[in-house]
N, C-alpha and C positions, 0 to 999 in steps of 0.2 A: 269972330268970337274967339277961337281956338288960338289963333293968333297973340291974343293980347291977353288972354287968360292963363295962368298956368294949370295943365290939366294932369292928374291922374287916370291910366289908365289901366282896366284892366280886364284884360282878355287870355281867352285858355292859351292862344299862340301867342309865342316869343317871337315878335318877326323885326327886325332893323325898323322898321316904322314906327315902331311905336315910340322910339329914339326924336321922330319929328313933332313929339310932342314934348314941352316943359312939364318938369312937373315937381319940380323942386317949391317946395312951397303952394304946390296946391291945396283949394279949398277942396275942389270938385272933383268928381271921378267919373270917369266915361266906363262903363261895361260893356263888352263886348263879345256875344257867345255865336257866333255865326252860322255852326250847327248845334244847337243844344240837343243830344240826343244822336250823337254820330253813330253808334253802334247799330241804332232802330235804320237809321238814313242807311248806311252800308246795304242793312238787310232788305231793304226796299218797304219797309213799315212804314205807317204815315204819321208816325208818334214821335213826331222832332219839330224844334222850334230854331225860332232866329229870333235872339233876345240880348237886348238895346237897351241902357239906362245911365239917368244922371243920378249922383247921390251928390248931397254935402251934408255936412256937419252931424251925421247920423239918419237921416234922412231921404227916404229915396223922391227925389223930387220929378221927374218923368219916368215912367218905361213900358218900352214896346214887347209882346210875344206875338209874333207873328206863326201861325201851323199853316203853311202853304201846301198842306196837301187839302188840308179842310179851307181854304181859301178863307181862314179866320183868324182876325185881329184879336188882342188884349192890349189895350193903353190905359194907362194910366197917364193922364193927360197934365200938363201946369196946372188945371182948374182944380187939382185936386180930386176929382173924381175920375171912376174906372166904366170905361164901356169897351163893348164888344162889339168889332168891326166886318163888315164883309167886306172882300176885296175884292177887283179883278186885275192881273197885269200891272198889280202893285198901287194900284190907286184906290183908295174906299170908295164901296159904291154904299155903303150905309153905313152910319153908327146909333147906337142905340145905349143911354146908359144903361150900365151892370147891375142890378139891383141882388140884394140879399137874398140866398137860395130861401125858399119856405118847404116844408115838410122834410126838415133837415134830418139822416140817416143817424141819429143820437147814439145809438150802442155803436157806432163802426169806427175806428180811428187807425190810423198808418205808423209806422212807426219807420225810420232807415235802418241799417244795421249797425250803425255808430250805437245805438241806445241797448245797454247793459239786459242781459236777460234776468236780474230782479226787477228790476223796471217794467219790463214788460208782464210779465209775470204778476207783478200785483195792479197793473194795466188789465190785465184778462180777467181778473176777478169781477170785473164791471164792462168792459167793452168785448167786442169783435175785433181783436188786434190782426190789423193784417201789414202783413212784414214785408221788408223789399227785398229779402235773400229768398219769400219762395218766387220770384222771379216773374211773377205776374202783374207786376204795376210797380212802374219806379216813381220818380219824387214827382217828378214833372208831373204822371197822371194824377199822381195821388191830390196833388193843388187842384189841378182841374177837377175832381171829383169834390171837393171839397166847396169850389165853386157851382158845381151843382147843387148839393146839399146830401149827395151819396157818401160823405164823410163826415162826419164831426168835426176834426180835427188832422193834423200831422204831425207830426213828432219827430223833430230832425236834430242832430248832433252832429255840428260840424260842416252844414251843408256850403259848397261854395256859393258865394253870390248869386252868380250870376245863373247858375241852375236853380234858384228860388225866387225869381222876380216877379212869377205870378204870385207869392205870396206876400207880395207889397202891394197888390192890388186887393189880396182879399183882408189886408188889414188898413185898407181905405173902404171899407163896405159898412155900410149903414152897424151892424151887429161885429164883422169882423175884428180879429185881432193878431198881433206879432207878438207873444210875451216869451221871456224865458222860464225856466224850469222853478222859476221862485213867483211865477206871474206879472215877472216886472216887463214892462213895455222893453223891447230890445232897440238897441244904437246900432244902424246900419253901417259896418266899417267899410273905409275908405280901400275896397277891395279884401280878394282871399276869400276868408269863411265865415260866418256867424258860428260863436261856440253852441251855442243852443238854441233853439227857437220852435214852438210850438204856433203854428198857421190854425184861423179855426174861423 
């Protein structure tokens, strides 16, 4: 496939390999984060991901989060829907689809620290703003909390890709969404960053 397709790729490493892919005129892009969360991984935390995805034309059309210390899958599969996997020794031994959290945490929302403190600020006047500079839950958990339903929302400016790809599963969720700061539905680009995107 890679062969005869011209691919974009994009990964946190610069490495001469990525040289063996075309990608002049690609439609498609490969993402590749092999540890999402290297700082957690160093520390010996079990808060780090292996995260895998195809996008084109603004769209992210498959992606894997694999947490292999929780020996647990997130796909977002071809079929368009998202399930959570269990695994052992890298093969699933169940899937199960992902259904929309219920008894969703309404007052609590995340915000990163790209997002301006009048923003947040007339955020608090309504919500539980919890922030990723007080350093207790970065982006990655904040999606997964979000997918349980202990978040409302998140609130990101600037996130890269491929540190937000559980948030292309939670805007494949029955209720879920990916809008910008104006509520419009966001174009997932062909690598880099999304300038704005509110997960919910």
């Amino acid at each position: 496939f890679f062969e005869k397709t011209p691919i974009h790729i994009d990964a946190e490493e610069d490495t001469p390999s990525k040289n063996l892919f075309l990608s002049e005129g690609a439609d498609i892009t490969l993402v590749l984060d092999p540890i999402d969360g290297t700082l957690q991984y160093i520390n010996g935390s079990k808060e780090w991901a292996i995260c895998i995805a195809l996008l084109s034309q603004g769209k992210v059309l498959t992606a894997l989060v694999y947490l292999p210390m929780y020996k647990t899958l997130y796909l977002l599969d071809s079929d368009g829907r998202v399930y959570v996997c269990e695994s052992e020794h890298l093969k699933i031994t169940h899937k199960k689809l992902l259904e929309s959290p219920t008894g969703i945490q309404k007052e609590t929302i995340y915000v990163n620290h790209g997002v301006s403190g009048k923003m947040i600020e007339r955020l608090s006047e309504k919500f539980k703003v919890v922030k990723d500079v007080d350093g207790e839950v970065d982006w990655s958990q904040a999606l997964l909390k979000c997918i349980s339903g202990e978040y409302a929302a998140s609130i990101l400016l600037k996130p890269q890709i491929r540190d937000v790809l559980i948030g292309a599963m939670i805007e494949k969720l029955s209720n879920g969404y990916a809008v910008d700061f104006k509520g419009e539905s966001i174009d997932w680009p062909n690598g880099g960053r999304i300038p704005e995107v509110i997960f919910g």
